[in-house]
PLY file of the C-alpha trace (Angstrom):
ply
format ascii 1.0
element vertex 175
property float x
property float y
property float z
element edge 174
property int vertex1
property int vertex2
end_header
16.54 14.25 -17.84
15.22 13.46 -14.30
16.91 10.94 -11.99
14.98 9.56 -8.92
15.71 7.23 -6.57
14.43 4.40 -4.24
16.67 3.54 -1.29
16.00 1.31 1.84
18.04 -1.17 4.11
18.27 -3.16 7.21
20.68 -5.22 8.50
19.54 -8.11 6.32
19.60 -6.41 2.60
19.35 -3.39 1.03
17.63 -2.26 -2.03
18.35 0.48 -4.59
16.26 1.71 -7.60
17.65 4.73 -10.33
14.69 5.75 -12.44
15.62 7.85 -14.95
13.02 9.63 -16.82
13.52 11.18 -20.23
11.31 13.17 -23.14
9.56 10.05 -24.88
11.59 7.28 -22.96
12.52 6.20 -18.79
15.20 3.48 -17.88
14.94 1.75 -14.51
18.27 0.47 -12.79
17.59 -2.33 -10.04
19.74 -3.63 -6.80
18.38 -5.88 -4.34
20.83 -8.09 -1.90
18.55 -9.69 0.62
18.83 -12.68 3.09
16.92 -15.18 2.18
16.34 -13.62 -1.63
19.95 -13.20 -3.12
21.46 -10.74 -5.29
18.39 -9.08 -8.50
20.23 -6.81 -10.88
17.99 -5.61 -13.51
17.93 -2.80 -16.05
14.60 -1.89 -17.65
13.76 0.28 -20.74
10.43 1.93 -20.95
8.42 4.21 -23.55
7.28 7.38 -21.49
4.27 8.92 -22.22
4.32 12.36 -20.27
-0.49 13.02 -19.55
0.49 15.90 -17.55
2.93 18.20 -16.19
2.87 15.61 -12.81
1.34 12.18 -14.22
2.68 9.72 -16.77
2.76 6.61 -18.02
5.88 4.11 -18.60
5.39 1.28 -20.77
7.93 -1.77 -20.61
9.87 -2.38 -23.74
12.93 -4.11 -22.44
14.49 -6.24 -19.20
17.74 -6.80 -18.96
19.33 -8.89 -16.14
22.77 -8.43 -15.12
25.24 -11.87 -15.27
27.10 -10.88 -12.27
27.44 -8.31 -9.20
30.32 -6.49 -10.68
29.41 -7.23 -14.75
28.50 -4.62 -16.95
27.08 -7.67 -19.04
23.61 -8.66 -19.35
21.29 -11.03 -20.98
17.78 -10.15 -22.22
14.82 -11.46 -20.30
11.44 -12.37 -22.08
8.07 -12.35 -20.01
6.38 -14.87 -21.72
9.14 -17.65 -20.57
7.27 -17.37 -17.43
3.81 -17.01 -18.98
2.76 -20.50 -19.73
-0.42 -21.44 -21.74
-1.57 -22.96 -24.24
-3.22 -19.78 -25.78
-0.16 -17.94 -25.59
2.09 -20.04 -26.86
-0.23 -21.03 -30.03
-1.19 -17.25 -30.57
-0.21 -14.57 -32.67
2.91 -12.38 -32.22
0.22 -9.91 -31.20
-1.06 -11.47 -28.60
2.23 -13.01 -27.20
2.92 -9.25 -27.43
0.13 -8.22 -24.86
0.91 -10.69 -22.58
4.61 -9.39 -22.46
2.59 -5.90 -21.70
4.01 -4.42 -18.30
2.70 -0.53 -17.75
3.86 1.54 -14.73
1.98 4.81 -13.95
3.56 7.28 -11.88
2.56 10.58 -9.85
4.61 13.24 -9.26
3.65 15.54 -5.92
3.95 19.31 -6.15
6.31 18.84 -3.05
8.46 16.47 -1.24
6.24 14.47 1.90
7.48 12.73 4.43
8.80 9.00 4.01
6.55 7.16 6.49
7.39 3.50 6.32
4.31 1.32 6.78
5.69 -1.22 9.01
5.39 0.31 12.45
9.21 -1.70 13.49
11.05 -0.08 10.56
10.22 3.20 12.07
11.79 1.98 15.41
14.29 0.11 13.73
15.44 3.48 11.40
15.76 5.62 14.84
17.91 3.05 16.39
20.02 3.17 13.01
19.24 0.03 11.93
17.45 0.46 8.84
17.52 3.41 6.82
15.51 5.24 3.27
14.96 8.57 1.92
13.66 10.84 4.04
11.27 12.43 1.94
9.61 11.01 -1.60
8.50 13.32 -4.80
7.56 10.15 -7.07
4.89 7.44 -6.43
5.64 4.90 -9.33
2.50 2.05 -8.91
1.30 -1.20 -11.86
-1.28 -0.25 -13.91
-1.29 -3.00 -15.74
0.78 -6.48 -16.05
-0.69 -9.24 -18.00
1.74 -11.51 -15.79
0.18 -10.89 -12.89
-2.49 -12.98 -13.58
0.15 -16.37 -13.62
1.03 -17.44 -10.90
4.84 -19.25 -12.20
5.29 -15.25 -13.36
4.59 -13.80 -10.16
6.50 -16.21 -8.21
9.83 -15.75 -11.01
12.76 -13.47 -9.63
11.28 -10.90 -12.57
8.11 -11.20 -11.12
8.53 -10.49 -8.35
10.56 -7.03 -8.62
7.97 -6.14 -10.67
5.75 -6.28 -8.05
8.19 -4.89 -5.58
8.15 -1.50 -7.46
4.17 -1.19 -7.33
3.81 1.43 -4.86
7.37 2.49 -4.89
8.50 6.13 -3.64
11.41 7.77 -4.89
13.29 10.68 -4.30
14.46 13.26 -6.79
17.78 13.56 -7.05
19.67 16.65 -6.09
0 1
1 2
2 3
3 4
4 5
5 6
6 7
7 8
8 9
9 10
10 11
11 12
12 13
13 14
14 15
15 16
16 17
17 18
18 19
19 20
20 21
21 22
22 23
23 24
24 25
25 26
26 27
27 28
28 29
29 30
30 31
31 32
32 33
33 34
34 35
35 36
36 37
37 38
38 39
39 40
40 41
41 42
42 43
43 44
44 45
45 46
46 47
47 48
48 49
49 50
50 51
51 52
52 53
53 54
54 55
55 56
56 57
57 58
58 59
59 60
60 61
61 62
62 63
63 64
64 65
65 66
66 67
67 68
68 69
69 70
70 71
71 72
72 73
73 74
74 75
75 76
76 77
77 78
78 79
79 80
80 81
81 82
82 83
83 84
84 85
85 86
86 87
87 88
88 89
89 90
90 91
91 92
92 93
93 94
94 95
95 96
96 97
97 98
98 99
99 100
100 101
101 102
102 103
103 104
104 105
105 106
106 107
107 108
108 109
109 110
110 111
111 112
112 113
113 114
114 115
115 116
116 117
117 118
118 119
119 120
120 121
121 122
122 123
123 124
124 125
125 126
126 127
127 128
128 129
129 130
130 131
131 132
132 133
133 134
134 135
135 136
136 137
137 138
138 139
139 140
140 141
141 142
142 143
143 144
144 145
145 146
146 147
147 148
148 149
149 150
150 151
151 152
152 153
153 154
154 155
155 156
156 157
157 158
158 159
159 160
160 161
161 162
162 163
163 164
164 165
165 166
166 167
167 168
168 169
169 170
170 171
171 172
172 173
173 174
């Protein structure tokens, strides 16, 4: 078992990711408190599919959202209550099935790099100690492919939108 993890926060929010990678399976745990975007507590369940010693694949299997900020209790979320079509919703289990499909793909590097945030103000903002994230990154964790994506009710959903926060994500290992 491998545990990673995703920090950053400002003054307005914060947002923290666990991924925890296994053999044959990965769970993702996910905290976001924003202005503006409220509390998102999700756990995911994934399939992993190890390609290489540094590159694999995680396929999503199950999303749970948590009830509360401080419940252990969740409810299961479905994808295709925000996929809404006439050819899913008259199709085959199979093909409701592929239009549930979300599949991460993730990099890991050889060594640790340097956590350069991409908005040129963070970086000002993290050296006045206003906003803060991991130093240093050994995952890169990026959609290969979301059948969602393509609807624009799913991408604009609370679900939908972490799962497009987490394209591109960096995590650290953890010590």
């Amino acid at each position: 078992m491998t545990i990673y993890k995703h920090h950053f926060w400002t003054g307005s929010g914060a947002t923290k990711v666990i991924l925890t990678i296994l053999e044959t399976t990965a769970e993702v745990e996910y905290y976001s408190h924003w202005m503006g975007s409220g509390l998102r507590r999700y756990k995911m369940q994934f399939n992993h599919q190890k390609l290489s010693a540094m590159h694999g694949i995680l396929d999503l299997h199950l999303i749970e959202q948590y009830v509360s900020a401080d419940s252990d209790s969740t409810t299961k979320i479905d994808l295709l209550d925000y996929i809404h079509d006439q050819e899913t919703s008259e199709s085959s289990e199979e093909i409701r099935d592929a239009a549930r499909q979300v599949t991460f793909e993730y990099l890991l590097l050889p060594e640790s790099a340097m956590w350069i945030q991409e908005e040129g103000a963070l970086n000002n903002m993290g050296a006045m100690g206003y906003a803060g994230w991991s130093n240093t990154f050994d995952l890169l964790l990026w959609i290969n492919y979301a059948v969602g994506m393509y609807y624009q009710e799913f991408r604009k959903c609370d679900i939908g939108e972490v799962i497009q926060l987490m394209d591109k994500m960096k995590f650290a290992k953890d010590a």
